[in-house]
N, C-alpha and C positions, 0 to 999 in steps of 0.2 A: 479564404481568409487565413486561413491555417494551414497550408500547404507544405509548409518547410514540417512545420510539428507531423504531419502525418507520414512525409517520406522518413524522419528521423524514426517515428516507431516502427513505421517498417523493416529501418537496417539495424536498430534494435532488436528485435523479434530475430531476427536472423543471426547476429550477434551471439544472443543469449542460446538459441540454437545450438549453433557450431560448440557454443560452453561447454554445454551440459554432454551433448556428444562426445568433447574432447575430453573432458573430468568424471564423465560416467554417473553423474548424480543425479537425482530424482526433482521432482517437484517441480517440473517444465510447466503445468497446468494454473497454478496460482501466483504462478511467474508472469506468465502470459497476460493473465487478466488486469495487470495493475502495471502495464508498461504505459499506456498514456496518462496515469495519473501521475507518474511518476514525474514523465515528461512536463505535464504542463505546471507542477511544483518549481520544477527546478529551472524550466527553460522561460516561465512568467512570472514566477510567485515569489517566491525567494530569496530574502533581502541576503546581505552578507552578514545580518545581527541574526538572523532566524536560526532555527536548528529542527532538522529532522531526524524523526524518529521510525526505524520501521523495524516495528514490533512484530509480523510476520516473518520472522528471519529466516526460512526455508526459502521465500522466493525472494534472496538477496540476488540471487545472479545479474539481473538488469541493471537494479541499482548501482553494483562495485562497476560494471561495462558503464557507466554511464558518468561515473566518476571519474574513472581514466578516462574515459573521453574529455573528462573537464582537466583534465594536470594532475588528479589523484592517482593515489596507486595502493587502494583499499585491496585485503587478501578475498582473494574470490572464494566464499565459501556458504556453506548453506546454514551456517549461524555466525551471525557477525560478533564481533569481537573491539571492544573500545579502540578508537583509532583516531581522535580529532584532527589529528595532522592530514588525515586523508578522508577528511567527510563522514565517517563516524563515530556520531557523537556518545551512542550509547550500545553497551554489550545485550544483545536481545538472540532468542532461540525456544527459550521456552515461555508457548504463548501465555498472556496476559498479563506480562511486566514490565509491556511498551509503555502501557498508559498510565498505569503507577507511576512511574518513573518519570514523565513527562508533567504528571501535575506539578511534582517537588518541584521541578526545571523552573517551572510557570511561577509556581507560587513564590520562588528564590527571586526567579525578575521582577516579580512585583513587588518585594521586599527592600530589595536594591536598585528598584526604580531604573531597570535595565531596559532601555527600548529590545524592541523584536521577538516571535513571536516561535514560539513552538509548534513542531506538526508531528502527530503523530499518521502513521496508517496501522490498522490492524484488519485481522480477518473477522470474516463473520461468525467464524468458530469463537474467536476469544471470548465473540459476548455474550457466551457461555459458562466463562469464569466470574467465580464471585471476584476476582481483583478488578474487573472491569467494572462492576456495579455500587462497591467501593467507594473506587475511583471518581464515579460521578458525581457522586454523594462531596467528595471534598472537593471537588472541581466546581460544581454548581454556592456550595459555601463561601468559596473564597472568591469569584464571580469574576474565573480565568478567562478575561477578555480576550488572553492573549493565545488562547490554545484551542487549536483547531485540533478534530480527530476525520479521520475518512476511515471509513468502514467499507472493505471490496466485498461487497455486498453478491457476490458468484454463487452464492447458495447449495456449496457443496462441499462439505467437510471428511477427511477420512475418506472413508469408501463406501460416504451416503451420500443422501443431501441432508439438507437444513432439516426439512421437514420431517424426515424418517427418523431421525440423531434425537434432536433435541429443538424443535420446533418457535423461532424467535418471533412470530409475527404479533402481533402488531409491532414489529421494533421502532417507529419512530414514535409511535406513540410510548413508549419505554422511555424514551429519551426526554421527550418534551417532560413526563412527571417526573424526570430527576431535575427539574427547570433547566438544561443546555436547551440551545436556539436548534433546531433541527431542520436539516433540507434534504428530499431526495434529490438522485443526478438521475433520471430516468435511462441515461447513455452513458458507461464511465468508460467508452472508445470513445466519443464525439468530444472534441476540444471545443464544440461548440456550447457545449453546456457543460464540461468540465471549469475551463475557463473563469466563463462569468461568476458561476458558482464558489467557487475559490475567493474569486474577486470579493466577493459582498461579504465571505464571510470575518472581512478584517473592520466591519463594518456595524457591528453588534456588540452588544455590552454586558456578553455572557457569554459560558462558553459555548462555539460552535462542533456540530457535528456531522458530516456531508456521509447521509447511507446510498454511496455507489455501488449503481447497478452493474455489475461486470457478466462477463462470459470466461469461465476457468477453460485453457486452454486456448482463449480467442485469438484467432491468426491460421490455424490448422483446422479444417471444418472437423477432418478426421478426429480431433483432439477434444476437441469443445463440447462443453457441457458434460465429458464422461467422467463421473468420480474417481473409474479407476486410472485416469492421470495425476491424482493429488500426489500418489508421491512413485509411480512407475518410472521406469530409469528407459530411457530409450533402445528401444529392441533394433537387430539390424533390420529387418521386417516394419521398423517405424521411419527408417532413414530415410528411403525413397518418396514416401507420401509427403514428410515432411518435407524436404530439398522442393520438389514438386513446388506445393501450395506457398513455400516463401520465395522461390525462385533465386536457391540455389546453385551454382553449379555441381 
C-alpha cells in the first residue's frame, strides 16, 4: 500500500547520507530515525494551512533534502534558522523550544479562528526539560485541538540511552495526567501505523501526542541503536559499510 512512501525513504536515507559526508557534520543517527515520520507528515498529512515544527534541529538534514525536493531551497544545516519562504517556519536548535513555541502558534489560531493545524516533532531527550512539561500544562488549558506533537521515541540521548540519563517511563502515562490524548506508534519506520495514527489524531478534541517508537541510526544495521552515533561525524572507515547497506555507488 505504501510502496512509493518506502522507496522515497530509501533515497532519502541515502540523500541525507551523501550530506553529511559532503558537509562533514554529525548527528547522522537521529536523522535516520525520524525519516519516515517525516515522510508520511508531508507526503499525507499536511494541509497547506498546517505548519511544522521540528524542534530537534540537529537532525535537520532530511527535512531541508526533503524540501528541495518539494521547490524549497531551506539552508542545509544542523540548527534551522526562520525561513517561511522555504518551509521553515520556526528558528529551533536548542532543545525544548519547539514545543513552547508551537503552543503560542496553536493558541494564536484559535484566537483568530485560523483553520490548520500545528505539528511539532521533538526528541525524547527534550522531555527532559522543564519547557516541555510547561508546555503541556498550557496546551491541555487552552484544549489545543489543533496541535499534534510526535515524540521519536529512539531511547537514546547524548552518549547514553534513556534509561541510564534520565529515565522517562512510564512516559505516556506522563502525558495522559497532563490531560493531552496519547498514542503509541509501536513502528515509527512502518507507514502502516505511522499513517493511520496521524490520521486520527485530527480527530480529537484535546491536544494530541504520537510517542514514536524509532530506531537512532535506522537504515545502517552498523549504526543502529549505538548512542555513539547521536552526534559522531562519519569516519572514512564508516563510508564503505554505509555505501554498502544503502546501496550506494
Amino acid at each position: 500500500m505504501y510502496n512509493s512512501l518506502i522507496s522515497k525513504a530509501q533515497e532519502l536515507r541515502r540523500q541525507t547520507f551523501r550530506a553529511f559526508v559532503e558537509q562533514g557534520e554529525a548527528h547522522l543517527g537521529g536523522s535516520f530515525s525520524i525519516i519516515e515520520m517525516l515522510l508520511a507528515l508531508y507526503e499525507t498529512i499536511l494541509l497547506e494551512e498546517d505548519k511544522f515544527i521540528l524542534s530537534k534541529a540537529h537532525a535537520s538534514f532530511p527535512l531541508c533534502l526533503l524540501l528541495r525536493d518539494k521547490g524549497f531551497n531551506p539552508k542545509l544545516s544542523t540548527h534551522l534558522e526562520l525561513d517561511p519562504a522555504n518551509g521553515i517556519h520556526c528558528t529551533t536548535g536548542s532543545l525544548g523550544h519547539g514545543l513552547p513555541i508551537a503552543v503560542g502558534m496553536a493558541i494564536a489560531r484559535k484566537r483568530l479562528n485560523r483553520p490548520g493545524r500545528i505539528y511539532v516533532m521533538m526528541s525524547d531527550g527534550e522531555c527532559q526539560e522543564g519547557t516541555t512539561w510547561e508546555s503541556m500544562l498550557v496546551g491541555a488549558k487552552h484544549e489545543l485541538d489543533n496541535l499534534v506533537v510526535l515524540i521519536d521515541y529512539n531511547k537514546i540521548q547524548a552518549l547514553t540511552t534513556l534509561d541510564e540519563g534520565l529515565p522517562l517511563k512510564p512516559l505516556s502515562a506522563k502525558f495522559e495526567a497532563f490531560n493531552w490524548d496519547c498514542e503509541e506508534v509501536v513502528d515509527g519506520h512502518s507507514f502502516d501505523h505511522l499513517v493511520p495514527a496521524l490520521k486520527k489524531a485530527s480527530n480529537v478534541s484535546k491536544p494530541k501526542v504520537l510517542i514514536v517508537h524509532t530506531i537512532k541510526g535506522k537504515g545502517i544495521r552498523h549504526f543502529e541503536n549505538d548512542p555513539g552515533w547521536h552526534a559522531r561525524k562519519i569516519k572514512k572507515e564508516d563510508l564503505e559499510i554505509g555505501r554498502r547497506e544503502l546501496e550506494l555507488p
